[in-house]
C-alpha positions as CSV (number, residue, x, y, z in Angstrom):
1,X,3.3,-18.9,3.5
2,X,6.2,-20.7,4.2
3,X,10.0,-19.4,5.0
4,X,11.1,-19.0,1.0
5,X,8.0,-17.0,0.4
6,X,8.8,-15.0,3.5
7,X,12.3,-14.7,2.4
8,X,11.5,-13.7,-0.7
9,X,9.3,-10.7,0.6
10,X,11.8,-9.6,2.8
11,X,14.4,-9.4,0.0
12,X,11.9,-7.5,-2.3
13,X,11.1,-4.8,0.4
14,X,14.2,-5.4,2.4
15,X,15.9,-1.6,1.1
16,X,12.0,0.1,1.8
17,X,11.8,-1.2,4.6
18,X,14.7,0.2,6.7
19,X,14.1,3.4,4.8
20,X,13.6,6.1,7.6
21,X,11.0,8.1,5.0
22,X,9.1,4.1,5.8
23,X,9.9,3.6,9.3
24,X,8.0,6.6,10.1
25,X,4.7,5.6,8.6
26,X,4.9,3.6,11.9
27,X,4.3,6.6,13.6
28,X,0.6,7.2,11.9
29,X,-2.6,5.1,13.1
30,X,-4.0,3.7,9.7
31,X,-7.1,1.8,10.9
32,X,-8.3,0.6,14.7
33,X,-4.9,0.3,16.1
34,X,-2.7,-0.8,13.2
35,X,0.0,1.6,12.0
36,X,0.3,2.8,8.4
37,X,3.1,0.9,8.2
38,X,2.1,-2.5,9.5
39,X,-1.1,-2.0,6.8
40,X,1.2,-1.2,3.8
41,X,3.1,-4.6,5.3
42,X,-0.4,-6.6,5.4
43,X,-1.5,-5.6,2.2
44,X,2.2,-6.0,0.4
45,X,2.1,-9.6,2.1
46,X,-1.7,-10.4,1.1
47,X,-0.7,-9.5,-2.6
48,X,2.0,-11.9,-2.4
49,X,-0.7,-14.7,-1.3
50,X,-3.7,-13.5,-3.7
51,X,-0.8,-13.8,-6.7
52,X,0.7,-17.1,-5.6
53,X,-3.1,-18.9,-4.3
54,X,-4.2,-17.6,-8.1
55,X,-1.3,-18.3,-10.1
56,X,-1.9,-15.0,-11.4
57,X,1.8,-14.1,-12.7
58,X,1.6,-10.6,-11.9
59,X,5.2,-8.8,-11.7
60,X,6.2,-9.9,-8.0
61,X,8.7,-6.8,-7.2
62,X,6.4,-4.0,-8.7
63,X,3.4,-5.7,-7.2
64,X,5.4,-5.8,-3.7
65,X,6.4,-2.6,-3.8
66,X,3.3,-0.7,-5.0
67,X,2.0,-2.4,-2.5
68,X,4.3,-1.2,0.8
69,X,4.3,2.7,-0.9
70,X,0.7,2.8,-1.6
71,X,-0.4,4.7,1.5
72,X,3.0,6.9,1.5
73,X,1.7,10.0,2.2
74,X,3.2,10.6,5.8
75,X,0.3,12.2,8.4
76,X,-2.4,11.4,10.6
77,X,-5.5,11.4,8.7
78,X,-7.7,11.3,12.3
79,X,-6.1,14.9,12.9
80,X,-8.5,17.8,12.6
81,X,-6.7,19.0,10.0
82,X,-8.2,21.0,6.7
83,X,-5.8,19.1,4.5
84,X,-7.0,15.8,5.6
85,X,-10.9,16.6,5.6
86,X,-11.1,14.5,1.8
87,X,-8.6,12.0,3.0
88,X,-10.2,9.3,0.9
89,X,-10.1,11.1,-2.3
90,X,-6.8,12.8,-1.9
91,X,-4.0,10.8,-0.4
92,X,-2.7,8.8,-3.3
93,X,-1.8,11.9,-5.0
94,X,0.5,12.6,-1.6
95,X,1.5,9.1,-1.6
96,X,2.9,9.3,-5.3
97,X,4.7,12.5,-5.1
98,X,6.5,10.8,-2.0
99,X,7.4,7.7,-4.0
100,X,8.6,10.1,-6.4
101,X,10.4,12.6,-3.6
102,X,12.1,9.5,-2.2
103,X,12.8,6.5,-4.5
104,X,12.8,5.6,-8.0
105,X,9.2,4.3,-9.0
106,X,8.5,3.2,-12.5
107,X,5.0,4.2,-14.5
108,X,3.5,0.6,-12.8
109,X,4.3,1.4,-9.4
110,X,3.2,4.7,-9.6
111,X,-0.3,3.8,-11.1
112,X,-1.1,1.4,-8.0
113,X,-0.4,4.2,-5.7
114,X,-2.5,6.5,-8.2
115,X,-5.6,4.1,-8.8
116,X,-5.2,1.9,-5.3
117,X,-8.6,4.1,-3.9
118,X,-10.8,2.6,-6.8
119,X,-14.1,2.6,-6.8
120,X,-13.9,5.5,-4.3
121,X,-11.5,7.7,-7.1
122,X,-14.2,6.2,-9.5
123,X,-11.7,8.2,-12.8
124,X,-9.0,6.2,-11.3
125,X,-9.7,2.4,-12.9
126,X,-6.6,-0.2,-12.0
127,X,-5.6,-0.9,-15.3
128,X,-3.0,-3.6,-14.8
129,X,-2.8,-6.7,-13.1
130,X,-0.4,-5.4,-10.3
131,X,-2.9,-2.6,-9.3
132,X,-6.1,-4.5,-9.6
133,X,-4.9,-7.0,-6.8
134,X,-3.0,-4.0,-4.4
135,X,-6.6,-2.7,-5.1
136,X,-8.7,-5.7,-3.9
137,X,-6.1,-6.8,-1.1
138,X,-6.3,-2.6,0.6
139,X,-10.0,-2.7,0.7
140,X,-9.9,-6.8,2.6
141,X,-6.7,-5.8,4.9
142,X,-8.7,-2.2,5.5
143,X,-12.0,-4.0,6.7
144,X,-10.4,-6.5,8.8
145,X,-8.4,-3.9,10.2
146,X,-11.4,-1.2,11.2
147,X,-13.3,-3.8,12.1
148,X,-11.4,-6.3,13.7
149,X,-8.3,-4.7,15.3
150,X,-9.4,-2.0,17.5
């Protein structure tokens, strides 16, 4: 990725980003020792490759952004919590009504942050190119996370 790619990022996710409702997702362990944060970063940035390495023309700002408000939802999930026991099945639907809560998401970034735990939320089919790819980059930037950074 060179520095215009990186810029380009950075401008896209730029207002998100220094969002307080954002900064404290660094406060959550997603996987192994990577923050919520830094994973909705990886996989936002690993969309941006998979669309440019594939010449895939998917909508760069809704991909970006569906992409850094997928995982939204604002806990732990590793507490030993009731509300977290179905984790897997249940945070998108926290994520989204954050997205809603706290910025202005259109119908395509809401339905990556609805359908992003496909094939786990088997009812929940990525229907457009944007989601399909957050899809496919969340489960590689979730395994080499689990696996690899602990």
């Amino acid at each position: 990725m060179d520095i215009t790619d990186q810029e380009k990022i950075e401008n896209i996710l730029y207002k998100l980003k220094s969002d307080n409702n954002i900064t404290q997702m660094k406060q959550y362990v997603q996987h192994g020792r990577v923050s919520t944060y830094e994973h909705c970063e990886r996989v936002a940035r690993f969309c941006y490759l998979i669309n440019k390495r594939f010449g895939l023309n998917a909508d760069v700002e809704t991909l970006l952004i569906g992409a850094m408000l997928h995982d939204f939802y604002l806990y732990d999930w590793h507490d030993k919590d009731d509300t977290h026991k179905w984790h897997g099945y249940h945070h998108a639907d926290t994520a989204l009504a954050n997205a809603i809560r706290y910025f202005e998401v259109n119908e395509e970034i809401q339905h990556i942050i609805w359908c992003h735990m496909w094939p786990l939320n088997i009812s929940r089919f990525p229907k457009t190119k944007e989601a399909r790819i957050v899809c496919f980059a969340d489960k590689c930037c979730s395994i080499v996370e689990t696996f690899c950074k602990r």
